[in-house]
N, C-alpha and C positions, 0 to 999 in steps of 0.2 A: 562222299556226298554228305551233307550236312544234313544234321540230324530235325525229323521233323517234327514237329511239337505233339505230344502227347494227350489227351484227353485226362480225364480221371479215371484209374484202371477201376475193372467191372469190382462192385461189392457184392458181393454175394449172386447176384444177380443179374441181371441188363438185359434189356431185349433190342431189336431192331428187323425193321422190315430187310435188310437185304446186309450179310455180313458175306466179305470179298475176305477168303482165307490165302494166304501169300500175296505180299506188295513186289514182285518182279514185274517186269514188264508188262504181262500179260493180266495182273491184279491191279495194276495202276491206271492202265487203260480201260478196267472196267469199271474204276472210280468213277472215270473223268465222263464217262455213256452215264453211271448212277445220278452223279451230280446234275449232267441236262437234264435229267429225267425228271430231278426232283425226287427221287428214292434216298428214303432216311440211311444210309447205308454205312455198316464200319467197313474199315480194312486195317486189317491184323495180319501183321510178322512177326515170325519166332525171331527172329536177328532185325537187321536196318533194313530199310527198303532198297531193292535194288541190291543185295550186298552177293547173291548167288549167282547163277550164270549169266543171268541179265547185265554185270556190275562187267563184263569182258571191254572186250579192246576193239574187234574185227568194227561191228556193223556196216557190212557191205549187204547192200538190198539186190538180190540177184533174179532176175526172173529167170520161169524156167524155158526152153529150147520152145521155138513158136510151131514148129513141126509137130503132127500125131496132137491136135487141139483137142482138148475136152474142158468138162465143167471146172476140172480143177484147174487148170490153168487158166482158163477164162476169170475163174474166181484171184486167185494170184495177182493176175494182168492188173486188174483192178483195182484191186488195194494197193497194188505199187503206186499206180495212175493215183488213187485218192488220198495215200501216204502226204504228197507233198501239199496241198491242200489243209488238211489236219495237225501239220508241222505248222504251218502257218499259222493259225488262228490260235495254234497254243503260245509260241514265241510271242507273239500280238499282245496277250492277254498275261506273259509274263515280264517282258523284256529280255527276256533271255532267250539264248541261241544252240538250237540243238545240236548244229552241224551238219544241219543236211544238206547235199549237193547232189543233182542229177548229172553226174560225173562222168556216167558211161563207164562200158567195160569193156576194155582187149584184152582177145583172147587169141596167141601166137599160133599158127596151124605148120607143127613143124614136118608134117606128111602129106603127100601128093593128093591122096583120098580122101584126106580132111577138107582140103580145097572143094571141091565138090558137094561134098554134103552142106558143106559152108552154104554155097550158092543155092544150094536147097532150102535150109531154114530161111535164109534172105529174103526169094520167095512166101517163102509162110508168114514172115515178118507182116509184108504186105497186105496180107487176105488178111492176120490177126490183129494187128499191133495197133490200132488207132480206136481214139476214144473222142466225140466231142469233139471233131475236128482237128485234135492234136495227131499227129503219128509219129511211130517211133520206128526204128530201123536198125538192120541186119544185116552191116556195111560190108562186102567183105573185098579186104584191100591190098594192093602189091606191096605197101612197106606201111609200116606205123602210124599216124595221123601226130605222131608230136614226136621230139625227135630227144635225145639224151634220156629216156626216161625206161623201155625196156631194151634187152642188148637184140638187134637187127637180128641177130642168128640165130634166135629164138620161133623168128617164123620164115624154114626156109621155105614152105610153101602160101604163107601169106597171112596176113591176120584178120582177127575178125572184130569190128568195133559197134557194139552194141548202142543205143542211146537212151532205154529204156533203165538199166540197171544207174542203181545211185547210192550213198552211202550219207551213216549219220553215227555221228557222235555218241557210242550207246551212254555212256554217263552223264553226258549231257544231255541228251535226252529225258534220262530217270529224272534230274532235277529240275526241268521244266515242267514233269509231269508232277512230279512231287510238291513244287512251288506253287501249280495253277490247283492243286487238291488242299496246299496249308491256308487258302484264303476261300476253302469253296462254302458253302451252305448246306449243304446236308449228305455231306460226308464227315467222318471220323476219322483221323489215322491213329495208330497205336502201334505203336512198333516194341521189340522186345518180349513179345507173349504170344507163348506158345500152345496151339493149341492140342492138348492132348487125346480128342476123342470128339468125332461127332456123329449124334442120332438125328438122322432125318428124319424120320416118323414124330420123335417127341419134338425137334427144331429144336436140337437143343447140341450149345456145343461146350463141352469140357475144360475146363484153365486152372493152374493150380489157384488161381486169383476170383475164381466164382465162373459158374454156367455167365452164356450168352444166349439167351435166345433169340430167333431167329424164323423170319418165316419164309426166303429162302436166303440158300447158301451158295455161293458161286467156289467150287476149290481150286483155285492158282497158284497153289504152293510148288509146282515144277516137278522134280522125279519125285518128291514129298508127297503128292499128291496119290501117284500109284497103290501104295500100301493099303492108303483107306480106301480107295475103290474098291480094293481086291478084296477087304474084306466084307464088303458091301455085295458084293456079286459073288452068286453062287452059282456050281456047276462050271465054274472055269479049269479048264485043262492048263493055265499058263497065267501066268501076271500079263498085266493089263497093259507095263511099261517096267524102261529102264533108266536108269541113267548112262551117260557116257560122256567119258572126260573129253575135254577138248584143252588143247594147247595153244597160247598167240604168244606173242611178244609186241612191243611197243617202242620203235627206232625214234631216234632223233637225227635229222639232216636236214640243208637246206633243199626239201620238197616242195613244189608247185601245190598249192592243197585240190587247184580244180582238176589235177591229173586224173585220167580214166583208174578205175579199177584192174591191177591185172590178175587174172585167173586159169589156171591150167594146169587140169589132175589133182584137184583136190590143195591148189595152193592159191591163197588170197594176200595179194600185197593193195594195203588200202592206203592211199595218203589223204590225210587231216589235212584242217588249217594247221600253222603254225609250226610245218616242218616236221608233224608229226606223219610216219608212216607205221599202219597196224600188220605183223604177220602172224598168220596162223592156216589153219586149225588142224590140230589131229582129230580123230574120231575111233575113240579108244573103249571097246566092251568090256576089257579088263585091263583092272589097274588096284595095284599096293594103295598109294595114297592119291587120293582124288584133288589134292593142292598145290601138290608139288611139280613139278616141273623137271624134263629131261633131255634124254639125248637127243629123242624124237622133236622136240622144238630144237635142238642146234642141229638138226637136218633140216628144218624146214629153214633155217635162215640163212645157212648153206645156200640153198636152193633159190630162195628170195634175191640174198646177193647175187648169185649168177643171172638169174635171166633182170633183173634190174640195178645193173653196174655201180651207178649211182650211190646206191646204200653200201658197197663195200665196207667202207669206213664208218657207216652211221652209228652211232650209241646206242645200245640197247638201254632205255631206260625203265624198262619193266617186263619181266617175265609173268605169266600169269596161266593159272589152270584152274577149270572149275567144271561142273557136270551140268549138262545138260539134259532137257526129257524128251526120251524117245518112244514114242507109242509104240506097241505090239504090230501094227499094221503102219508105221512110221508117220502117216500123216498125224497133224494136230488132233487132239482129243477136247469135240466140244459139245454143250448139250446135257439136258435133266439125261438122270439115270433112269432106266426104264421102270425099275425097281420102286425109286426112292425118287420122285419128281419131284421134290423140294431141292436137294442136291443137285446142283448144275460142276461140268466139268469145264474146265479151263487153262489144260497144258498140252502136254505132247509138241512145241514148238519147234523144238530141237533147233534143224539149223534156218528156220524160218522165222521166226518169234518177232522179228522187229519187221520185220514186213508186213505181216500179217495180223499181228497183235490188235492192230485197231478196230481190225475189222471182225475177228473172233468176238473178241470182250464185245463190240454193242449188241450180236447173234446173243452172247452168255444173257447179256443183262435186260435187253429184251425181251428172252425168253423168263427169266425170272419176276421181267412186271407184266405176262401175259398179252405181251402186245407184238405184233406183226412188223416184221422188219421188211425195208428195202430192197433185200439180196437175198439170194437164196444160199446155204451150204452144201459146198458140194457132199454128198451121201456119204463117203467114206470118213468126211470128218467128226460124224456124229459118234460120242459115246456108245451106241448102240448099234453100231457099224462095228467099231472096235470089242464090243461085249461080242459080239457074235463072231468073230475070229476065234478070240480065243476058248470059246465054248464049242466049236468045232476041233480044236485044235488036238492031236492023238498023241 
């Protein structure tokens, strides 16, 4: 991603009504809520923006199973549904293309009983899936809906093709959002600086390059994030989060790019424009080096190749690993700290982060100009939700 223009770094000093800590996806989209707002606001990375697990390959947008409905998925449903919406107005205002396509997702049912339950979510499709007149659906089908693209034997009992789930370009993405934030008005970006230390109580934040002040903080810096909460919250039996590596790779073939998503046990073959198809992910709680790449990605593309024929032969033209953040109670982490209400939290995305991202960050930024949002958050996703796990926790 191309680097984006710098400010003059802090002298001694600086202040700002609203400083956004980590530029990942989750810190860029609560730029782009600052800048409507009209909030004086920085945003500061220790590295590029975009350069941590945001910077990956997958971006498939998946919703969850429409059966057993609740707030949270209701909330999901939604930001997928306003995703494509939000992509628009930002390509509009950059010229640029993020890559997003409501592609849909098959999912192979290669047992008798899957068949079934199949025709159960289907049903629930219908009671949940529509928004505003549009619906979406929970097709489930005796053979494929497109034909050369997964191998037939893959669902001896039938497949399921979703229309809801879609997929975007995450680097291009970052650079859309990074493009429409280097030309905004009362945003800052600052990349390269790290911050080492911050006092909510004084709004005051650390750099070897001078304090920043601050009257509130939004922190998006991803598993980065965790440390300082933890030390911010006391009486915790446990860290607040973790990280966890994930593995993709990134093929070259001639791929359809509008082709659906496929998915099944934990394996995502995404096709791009332009003949790109994305595989992945592992989800790994321990690991030697968090950059590196192994056997475990040439199992997944093993696998990849098999149920999608096609790719046999395709080029690997990038391996790639990086960590993602995972909350102590797995959902996102958002929300002032009960503690420290200047301090708002803004990770825990893990494998949801581009779905959802939009719609976190305006709840973060919202909350930090004291003014009443749209939507509500489902409960679990509040930092205070997540403090109170782990202060039960034995």
């Amino acid at each position: 991603m191309e680097r984006a223009d710098n400010p003059p770094r802090p002298a001694r000093q600086s202040s700002v009504d609203l400083l956004v800590v980590g530029g990942g996806i989750m810190g860029l989209w609560a730029a782009v809520h600052a800048e409507r707002l009209g909030m004086q606001t920085l945003l500061v990375d220790a590295d590029r923006f975009g350069q941590g697990a945001s910077g990956g390959l997958l971006g498939a947008l998946m919703p969850h199973m429409p059966d057993k409905w609740s707030e949270k998925k209701q909330f999901q449903f939604d930001a997928l549904v306003s995703l494509e919406k939000e992509i628009a107005a930002l390509e509009a205002a950059t010229g640029l293309s993020a890559g997003y396509r409501r592609a849909g997702r098959l999912i192979p049912l290669p047992k008798p009983h899957l068949l079934e339950i199949a025709r159960g979510h289907s049903r629930d499709a219908e009671t949940h899936w529509y928004q505003d007149g549009r619906e979406f659906h929970w097709h489930v089908l005796g053979a494929a809906p497109v034909q050369g693209w997964i191998d037939p034997s893959a669902g001896g009992s039938g497949f399921v093709f979703d229309t809801l789930a879609a997929r975007v370009a995450p680097r291009a993405l970052l650079k859309v959002l990074v493009n429409f934030l280097a030309g905004a008005k009362h945003v800052r970006l600052m990349e390269g600086l790290r911050i080492d230390g911050i006092d909510p109580e004084r709004g005051v934040a650390t750099t070897s390059e001078g304090d920043i002040r601050f009257g509130r903080c939004i922190l998006s810096a991803g598993h980065d994030s965790f440390p300082i909460l933890d030390g911010l919250t006391h009486g915790r039996q446990s860290s607040l989060g973790q990280p966890v590596k994930g593995q993709a790779a990134l093929l070259k073939t001639n791929v359809d790019g509008s082709l659906p998503v496929i998915f099944r046990d934990g394996l995502y073959i995404v096709p791009h424009e332009g003949g790109l198809v994305a595989i992945g992910s592992t989800s790994e709680n321990r690991f030697d080096d968090p950059l590196s790449t192994d056997g475990q990605l040439d199992d997944l593309l093993i696998a990849a190749r098999a149920m999608a024929p096609i790719l046999a032969d395709a080029e690997v033209l990038e391996r790639w690993a990086g960590l993602r953040p995972k909350a102590v109670d797995r959902d996102p982490m958002v929300g002032a700290h009960p503690d420290h209400p200047s301090l708002i939290a803004l990770t825990g995305g893990f494998k949801v982060s581009f779905g959802l991202a939009h719609r976190l960050a305006e709840a973060a930024v919202r909350e930090a100009a004291d003014m009443a949002c749209c939507f509500k958050l489902p409960q679990t996703f509040t930092l205070a939700s997540h403090i109170a796990v782990v202060s039960r926790k034995t």
